[in-house]
Structures are given as C-alpha cells and as structure tokens.
MARNU-378203 format. One line per field, with one value per residue (C-alpha): y, z, x; residue number from 1. Coordinates in steps of 0.2 Angstrom, whole numbers, plus 2048, in hexadecimal, padded with zeros to 3 digits. Layout:
N
Y <- Y, ...
Z <- Z, ...
X <- X, ...
i <- NUM, ...
END
This chain:
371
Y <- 7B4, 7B5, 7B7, 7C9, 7CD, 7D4, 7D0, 7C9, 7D5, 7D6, 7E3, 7DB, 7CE, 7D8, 7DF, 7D0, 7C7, 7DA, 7D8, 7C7, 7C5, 7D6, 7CD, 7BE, 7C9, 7D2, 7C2, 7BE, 7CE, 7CA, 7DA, 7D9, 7E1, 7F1, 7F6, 7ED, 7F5, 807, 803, 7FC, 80C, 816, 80D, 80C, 81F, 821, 818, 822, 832, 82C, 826, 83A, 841, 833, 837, 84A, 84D, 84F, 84E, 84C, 83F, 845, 844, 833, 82C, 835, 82D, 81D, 81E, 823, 834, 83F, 844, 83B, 83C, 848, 851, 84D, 84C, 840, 833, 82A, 826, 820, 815, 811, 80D, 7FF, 7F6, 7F3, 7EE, 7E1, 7DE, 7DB, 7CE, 7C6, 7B4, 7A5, 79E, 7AE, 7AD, 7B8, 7B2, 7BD, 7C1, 7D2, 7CE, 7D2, 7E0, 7E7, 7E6, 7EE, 7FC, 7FF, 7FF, 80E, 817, 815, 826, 831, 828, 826, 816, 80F, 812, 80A, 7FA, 7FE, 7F8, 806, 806, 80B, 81B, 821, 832, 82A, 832, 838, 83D, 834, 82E, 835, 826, 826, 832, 822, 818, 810, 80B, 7FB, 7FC, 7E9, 7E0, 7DA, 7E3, 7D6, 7C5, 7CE, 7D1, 7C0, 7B9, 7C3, 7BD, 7AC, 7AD, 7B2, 7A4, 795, 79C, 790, 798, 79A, 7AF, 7B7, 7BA, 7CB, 7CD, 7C8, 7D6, 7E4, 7DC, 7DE, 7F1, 7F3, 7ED, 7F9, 807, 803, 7FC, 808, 7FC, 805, 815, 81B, 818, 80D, 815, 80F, 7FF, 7F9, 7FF, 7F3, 7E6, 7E5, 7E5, 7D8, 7CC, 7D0, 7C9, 7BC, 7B3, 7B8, 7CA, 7D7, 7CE, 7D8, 7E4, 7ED, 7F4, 806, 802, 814, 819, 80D, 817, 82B, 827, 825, 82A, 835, 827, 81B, 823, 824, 814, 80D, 817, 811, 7FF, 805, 80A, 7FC, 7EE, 7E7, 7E8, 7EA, 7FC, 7FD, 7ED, 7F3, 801, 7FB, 7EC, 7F9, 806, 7F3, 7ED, 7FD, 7FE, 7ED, 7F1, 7FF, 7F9, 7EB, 7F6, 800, 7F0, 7E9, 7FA, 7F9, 7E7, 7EA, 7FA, 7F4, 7E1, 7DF, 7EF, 7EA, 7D6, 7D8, 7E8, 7E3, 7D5, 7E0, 7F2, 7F6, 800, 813, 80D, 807, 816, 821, 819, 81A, 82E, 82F, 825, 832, 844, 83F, 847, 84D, 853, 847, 855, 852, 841, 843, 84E, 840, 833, 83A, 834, 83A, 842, 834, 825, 82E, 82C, 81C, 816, 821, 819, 808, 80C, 814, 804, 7F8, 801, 80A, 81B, 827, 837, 846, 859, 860, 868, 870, 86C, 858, 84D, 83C, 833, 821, 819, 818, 810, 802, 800, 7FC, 7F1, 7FC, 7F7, 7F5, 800, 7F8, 7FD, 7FC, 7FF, 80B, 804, 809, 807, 7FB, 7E9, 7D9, 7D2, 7BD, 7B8, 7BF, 7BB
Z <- 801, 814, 81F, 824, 835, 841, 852, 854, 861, 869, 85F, 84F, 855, 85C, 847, 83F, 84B, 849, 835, 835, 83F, 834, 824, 82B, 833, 820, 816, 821, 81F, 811, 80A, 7F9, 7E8, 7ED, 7FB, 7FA, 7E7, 7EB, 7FB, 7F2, 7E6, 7F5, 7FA, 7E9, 7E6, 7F8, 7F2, 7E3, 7F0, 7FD, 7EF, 7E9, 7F9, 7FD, 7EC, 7EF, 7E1, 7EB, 7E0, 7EA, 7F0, 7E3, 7D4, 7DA, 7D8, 7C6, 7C2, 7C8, 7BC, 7AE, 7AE, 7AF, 7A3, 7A2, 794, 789, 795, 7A6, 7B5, 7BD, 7AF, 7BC, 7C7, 7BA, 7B5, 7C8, 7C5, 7B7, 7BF, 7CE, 7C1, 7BC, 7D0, 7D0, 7C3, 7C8, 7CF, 7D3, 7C2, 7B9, 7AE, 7B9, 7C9, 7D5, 7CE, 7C8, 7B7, 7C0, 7C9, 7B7, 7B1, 7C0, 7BE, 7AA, 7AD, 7BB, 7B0, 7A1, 799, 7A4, 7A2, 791, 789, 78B, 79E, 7A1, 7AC, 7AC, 7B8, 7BA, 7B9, 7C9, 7C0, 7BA, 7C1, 7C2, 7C1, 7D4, 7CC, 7D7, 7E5, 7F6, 7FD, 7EE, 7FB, 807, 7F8, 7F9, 7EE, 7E7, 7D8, 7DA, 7DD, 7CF, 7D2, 7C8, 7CF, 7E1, 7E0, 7D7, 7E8, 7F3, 7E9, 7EA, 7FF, 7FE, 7F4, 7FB, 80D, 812, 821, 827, 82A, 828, 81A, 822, 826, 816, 80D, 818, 813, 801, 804, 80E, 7FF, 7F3, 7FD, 800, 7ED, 7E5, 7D5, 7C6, 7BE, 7C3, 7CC, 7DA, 7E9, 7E1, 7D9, 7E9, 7F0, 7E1, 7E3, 7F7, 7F3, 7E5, 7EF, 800, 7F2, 7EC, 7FD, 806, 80E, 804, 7FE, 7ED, 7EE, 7FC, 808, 804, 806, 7FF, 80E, 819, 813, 813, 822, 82E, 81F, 828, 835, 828, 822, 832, 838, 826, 82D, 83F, 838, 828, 834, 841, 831, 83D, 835, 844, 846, 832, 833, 845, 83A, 82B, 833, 83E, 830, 827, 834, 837, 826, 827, 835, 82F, 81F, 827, 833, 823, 81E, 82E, 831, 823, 825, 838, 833, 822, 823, 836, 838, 828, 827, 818, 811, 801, 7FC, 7FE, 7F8, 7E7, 7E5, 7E6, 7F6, 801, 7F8, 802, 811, 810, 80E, 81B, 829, 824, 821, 82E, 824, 811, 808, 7F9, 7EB, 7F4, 7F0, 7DF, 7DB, 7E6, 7DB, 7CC, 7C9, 7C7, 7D4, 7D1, 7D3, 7E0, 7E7, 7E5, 7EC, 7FB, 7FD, 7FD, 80A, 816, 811, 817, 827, 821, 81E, 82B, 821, 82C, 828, 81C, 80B, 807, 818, 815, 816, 819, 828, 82D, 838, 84B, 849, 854, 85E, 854, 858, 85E, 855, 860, 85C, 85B, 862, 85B, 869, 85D, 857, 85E, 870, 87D, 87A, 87F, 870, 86C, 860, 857, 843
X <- 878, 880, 870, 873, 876, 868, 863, 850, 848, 83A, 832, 836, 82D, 81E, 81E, 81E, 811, 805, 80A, 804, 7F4, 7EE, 7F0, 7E6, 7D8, 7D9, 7DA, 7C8, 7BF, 7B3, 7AC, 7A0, 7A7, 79D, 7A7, 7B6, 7BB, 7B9, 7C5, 7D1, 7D3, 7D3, 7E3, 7EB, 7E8, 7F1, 7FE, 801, 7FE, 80C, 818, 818, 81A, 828, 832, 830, 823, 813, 804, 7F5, 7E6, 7DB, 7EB, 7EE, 7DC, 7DD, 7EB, 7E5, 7D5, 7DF, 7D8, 7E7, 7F3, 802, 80A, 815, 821, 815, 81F, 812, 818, 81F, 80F, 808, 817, 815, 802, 806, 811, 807, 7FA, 807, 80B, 7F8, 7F8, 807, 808, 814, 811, 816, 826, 830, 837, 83B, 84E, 858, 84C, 83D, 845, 849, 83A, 831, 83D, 839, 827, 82A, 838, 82F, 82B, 838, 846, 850, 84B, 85C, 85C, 84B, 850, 863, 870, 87B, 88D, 897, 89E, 890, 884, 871, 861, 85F, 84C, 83E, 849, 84E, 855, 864, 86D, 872, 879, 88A, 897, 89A, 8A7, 8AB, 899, 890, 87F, 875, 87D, 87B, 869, 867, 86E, 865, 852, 858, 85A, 847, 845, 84C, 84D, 858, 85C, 849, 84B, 83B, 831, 82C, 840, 846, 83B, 845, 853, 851, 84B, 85C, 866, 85D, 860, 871, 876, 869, 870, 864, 867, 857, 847, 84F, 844, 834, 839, 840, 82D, 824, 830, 82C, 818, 81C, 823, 816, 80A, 812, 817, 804, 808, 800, 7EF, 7E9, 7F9, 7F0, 7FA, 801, 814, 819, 80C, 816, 826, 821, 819, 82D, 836, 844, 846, 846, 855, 85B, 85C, 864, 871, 874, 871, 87E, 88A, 889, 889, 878, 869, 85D, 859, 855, 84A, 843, 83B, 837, 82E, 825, 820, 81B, 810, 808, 801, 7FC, 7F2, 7EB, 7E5, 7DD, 7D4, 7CD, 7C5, 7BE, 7B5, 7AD, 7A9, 7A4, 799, 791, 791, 78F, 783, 77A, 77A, 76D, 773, 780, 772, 761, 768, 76F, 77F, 775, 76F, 77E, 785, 777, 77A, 78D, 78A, 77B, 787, 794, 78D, 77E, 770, 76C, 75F, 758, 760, 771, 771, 76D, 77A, 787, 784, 77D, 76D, 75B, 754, 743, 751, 756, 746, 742, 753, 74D, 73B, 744, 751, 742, 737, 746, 748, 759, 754, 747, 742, 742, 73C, 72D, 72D, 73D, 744, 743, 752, 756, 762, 767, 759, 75F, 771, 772, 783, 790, 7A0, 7AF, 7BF, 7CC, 7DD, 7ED, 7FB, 80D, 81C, 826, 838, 847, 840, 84C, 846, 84E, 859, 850, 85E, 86D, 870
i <- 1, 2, 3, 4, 5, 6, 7, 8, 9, 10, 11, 12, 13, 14, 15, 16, 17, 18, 19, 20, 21, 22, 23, 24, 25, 26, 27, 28, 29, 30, 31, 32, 33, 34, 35, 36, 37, 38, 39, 40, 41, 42, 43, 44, 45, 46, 47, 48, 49, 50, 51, 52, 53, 54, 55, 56, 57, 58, 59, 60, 61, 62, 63, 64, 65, 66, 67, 68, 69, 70, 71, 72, 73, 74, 75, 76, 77, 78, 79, 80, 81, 82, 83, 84, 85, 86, 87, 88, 89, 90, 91, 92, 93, 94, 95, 96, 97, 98, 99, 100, 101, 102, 103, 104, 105, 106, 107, 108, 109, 110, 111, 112, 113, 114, 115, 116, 117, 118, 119, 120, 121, 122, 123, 124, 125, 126, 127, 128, 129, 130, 131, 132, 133, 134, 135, 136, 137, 138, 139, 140, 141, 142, 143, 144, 145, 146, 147, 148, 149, 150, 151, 152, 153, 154, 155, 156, 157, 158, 159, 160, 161, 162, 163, 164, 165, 166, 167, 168, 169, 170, 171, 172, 173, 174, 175, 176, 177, 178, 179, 180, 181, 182, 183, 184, 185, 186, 187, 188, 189, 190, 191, 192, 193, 194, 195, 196, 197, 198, 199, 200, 201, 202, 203, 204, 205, 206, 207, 208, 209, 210, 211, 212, 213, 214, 215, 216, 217, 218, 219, 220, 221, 222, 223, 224, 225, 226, 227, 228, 229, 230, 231, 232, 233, 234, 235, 236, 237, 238, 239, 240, 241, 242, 243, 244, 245, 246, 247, 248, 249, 250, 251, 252, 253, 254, 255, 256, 257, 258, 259, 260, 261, 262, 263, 264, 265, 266, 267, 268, 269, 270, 271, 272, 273, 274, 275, 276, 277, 278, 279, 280, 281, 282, 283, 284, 285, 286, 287, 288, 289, 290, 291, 292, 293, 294, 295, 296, 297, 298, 299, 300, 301, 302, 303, 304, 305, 306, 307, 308, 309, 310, 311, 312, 313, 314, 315, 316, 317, 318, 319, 320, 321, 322, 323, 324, 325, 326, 327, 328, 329, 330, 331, 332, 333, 334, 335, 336, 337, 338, 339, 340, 341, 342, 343, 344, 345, 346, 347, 348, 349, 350, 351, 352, 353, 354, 355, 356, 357, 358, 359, 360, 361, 362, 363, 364, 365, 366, 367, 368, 369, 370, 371
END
C-alpha cells in the first residue's frame, strides 16, 4: 500500500506522545484482582453503552452491564442481539495473540464481522464482502452514509494490502497513525454487507492489543467515537475532499488519546486512593471490607443495616467485618442506639491527580512533515 498522504502536525504529535505515556503510566499501575476486575467491567459495560448510543440504538449503562454478565435476553427476535454479538467478539479480541492462527488480514476482519452480525444478519451475509451493486444493511451503522464507490477495486486484495502496511511498516508511519488510517479506509470502502461501523471499532481495539496500545482491551473506543462523533464525520469529509488525511487523523488521534488518558486516570485513582491511602489495605482486609470502605469513602456515612443490605450479607457478618475495620483503625463508629453508623477514620491527605489537558484538533499548528 502507498503511504497515504497527511502532514505530521504538531497536535498529532501532542496525541500520539499523551496516547503513549498514558499507556505506560497504565501498563504500571498495579491494582489487585479486587479492585482491578470490577473496573474493568465497568469499562466493558461502557463500551457496550457508547457503542449503542453511537449506532443509534441507545440501551443504557445498566443494559450494557446486563448484557455483559449474560443476564439479558438476547435471543429470539432481540434487537440487542448485536451487543451481544459485539460482547463475544471482544471476548475473542481478549484471547487473542500473535500466535493466534489469524493474522491481521480481510480473514480476520470477516471473522470479526460474523461474530457481530451473527444472529441479525442472514446466515449468508454474516462476513460478506458485498458487491458494488448491491443495497446493504444500513442497520447499526451511521457512518455508512460517507461511503464511496468503488466498482473497480477488489475490496478483499485492498484491505489485504492495507493490513500488510501495519505489518511490515516498511515505511516507519506510526503505529498510532496507521490505526486511523485503517478506520479511514472502512469508513470510506465500508466493504461488508453489514456491520462495518462496529467491525472497523473491534478491528481498531484488536490490533491496539496486539501491537501494545490497549492493554486488556481497556479502553472504550466506541466511547472514543460517540464522544466527537458529528466532527468525526466532519473531518473524514474535509480530509475526503482535500485527498489529505490530516484533519481525520487530527481527530481521531485526539478522541484516541483522550480515552487513553482517561482510562488511565480511572486506574491511577484507585490506585492512589486505595493502594497509596491504604498501603496494607488489599493484604489485611477481605473483599466485604474494602467493599465498606469503597462505600463509606463514597456515601460518607451509613448505618450497619445499610451495609448489609449493599452487599447482601448477615447483619452479624456485617458486624464482625465492622469490629475489624474499627480494630485496624479504618472504621470510627459514631451515634447511639438507632442513630449509630459508621465512617472512614480521619482521611489523611490524599495525592491530587493532576488533569491533562489535550489542545483540541483543528486548532493552527505548525506543520513538522508532509507524507
């Protein structure tokens, strides 16, 4: 593949720089299976929440974590088949490695898309290359809108071609600029009968993982999307129109980093409040306790039959969990009789985060190098 052209500004530089120091900071932030794990489904459950709003079948938070855990019906004639298509495939994403027997290719992509397509699509359409004729299925997508036309280009060689340049990277472009690239491509070729918006989203955190840029399949790139989804689509038109990628990679490597940033910063709060505050805490306490400290730090205050009810235990656990966290200094117990309740001891300072800031694409910037 021809290296596309785009012009290395300094804001793309700023992104890929913010991008890449989050992922470090992330890849050091140790947190213990207790507080790492539920995090995790908190962003994988975004994900699935963003990915509705961004497809224009907005289900909810609380459907997304259902869906997640399995809990919520899927199938028969469920619309939110697709979510859950979308769930097992980042399971696959999650399991997937440089050893696994696909490479990244047009195969993978196809299988990507039959896992997502799987259940709303005909069986025959699941993972098919359309022809250039042919009417698709617009459900799921509302980037399908900016496709264009290609009667003459073998969508399966092209794509081919395009995975190989990530591959070989003979001419050293960015790992982080080679992603956009491929995002740019789908939105323009849109080369499957349906389901291209949210393959092209599982092949982008596919590839993140695979070349060290979305440790664990973390970061919410359907977020990342619904979060400048109007300007995203903007700027795929300025740089369509100019044949110059710049002002489509400008903001996808700014929505990107963003969520990169974020993310991290999710984890280094909880690091910085539970680990730092509490050096001993995930070694003394069990997992009822750091779960009464997580609520106390939160709602302040509550009374011991709050607690119970919160995590679903018996009210003398409860209160044995209580009498250990007051005996280890965690817990003070205020009130008398009905009135009692229980808060955080004094809380020492904690260690303020500092906010990163992202100069926001589009903005003048000296060009560095033209491609």
């Amino acid at each position: 593949m021809k290296t596309p052209k785009y012009t290395l500004t300094n804001l793309l530089l700023k992104y890929i720089v913010k991008y890449e120091t989050s992922i470090k900071d992330l890849e050091h932030t140790d947190l213990p299976k207790d507080l790492k794990k539920p995090l995790i489904e908190k962003l994988y459950a975004e994900d699935i929440d963003h990915l509705s709003q961004l497809v224009a079948f907005p289900i909810g938070y609380n459907t997304a974590l259902k869906i997640l855990r399995g809990q919520e019906h899927t199938t028969g004639k469920s619309k939110k088949k697709v979510f859950a298509g979308f769930r097992n495939a980042k399971e696959y994403i999650k399991k997937y490695n440089s050893k696994t027997a696909l490479k990244p290719s047009m195969e993978l992509a196809i299988h990507l898309n039959k896992l997502v397509t799987k259940g709303w699509n005909d069986d025959w359409d699941q993972g098919r290359i359309k022809d250039f004729s042919e009417k698709p299925n617009t459900l799921y997508d509302t980037w399908y809108e900016l496709r264009d036309y290609y009667p003459s280009t073998d969508m399966k060689e092209y794509f081919n071609d395009v995975f190989r340049w990530i591959t070989n990277n003979e001419d050293n472009t960015h790992k982080l600029v080679q992603f956009g690239v491929l995002v740019y491509e789908m939105i323009d070729k849109a080369p499957f009968f349906a389901g291209n918006q949210i393959t092209t989203i599982l092949l982008l955190e596919l590839l993140a993982k695979l070349y060290g840029y979305n440790p664990n399949i973390v970061l919410p790139f359907s977020k990342s999307f619904n979060f400048i989804n109007e300007d995203l689509k903007s700027a795929f038109k300025i740089s369509k129109g100019k044949n110059d990628l710049t002002t489509f990679l400008e903001a996808y490597l700014y929505t990107t980093s963003l969520t990169a940033i974020e993310t991290t910063r999710e984890f280094t709060t909880i690091y910085k409040e539970k680990i730092l505050k509490y050096p001993q805490m995930t070694e003394e306490l069990n997992s009822r306790q750091i779960k009464i400290v997580d609520y106390l730090e939160t709602n302040k205050k509550s009374s011991r039959k709050e607690l119970t009810d919160m995590i679903g235990v018996s009210f003398m656990t409860i209160y044995r969990d209580l009498q250990e966290l007051m005996d280890k200094e965690y817990v003070v117990q205020k009130g008398k009789g009905r009135g009692t309740y229980y808060k955080l001891k004094e809380e020492e300072k904690g260690v303020e985060l500092k906010d990163e800031e992202l100069p926001v694409f589009g903005e003048q910037e000296p060009s560095i190098q033209v491609f």
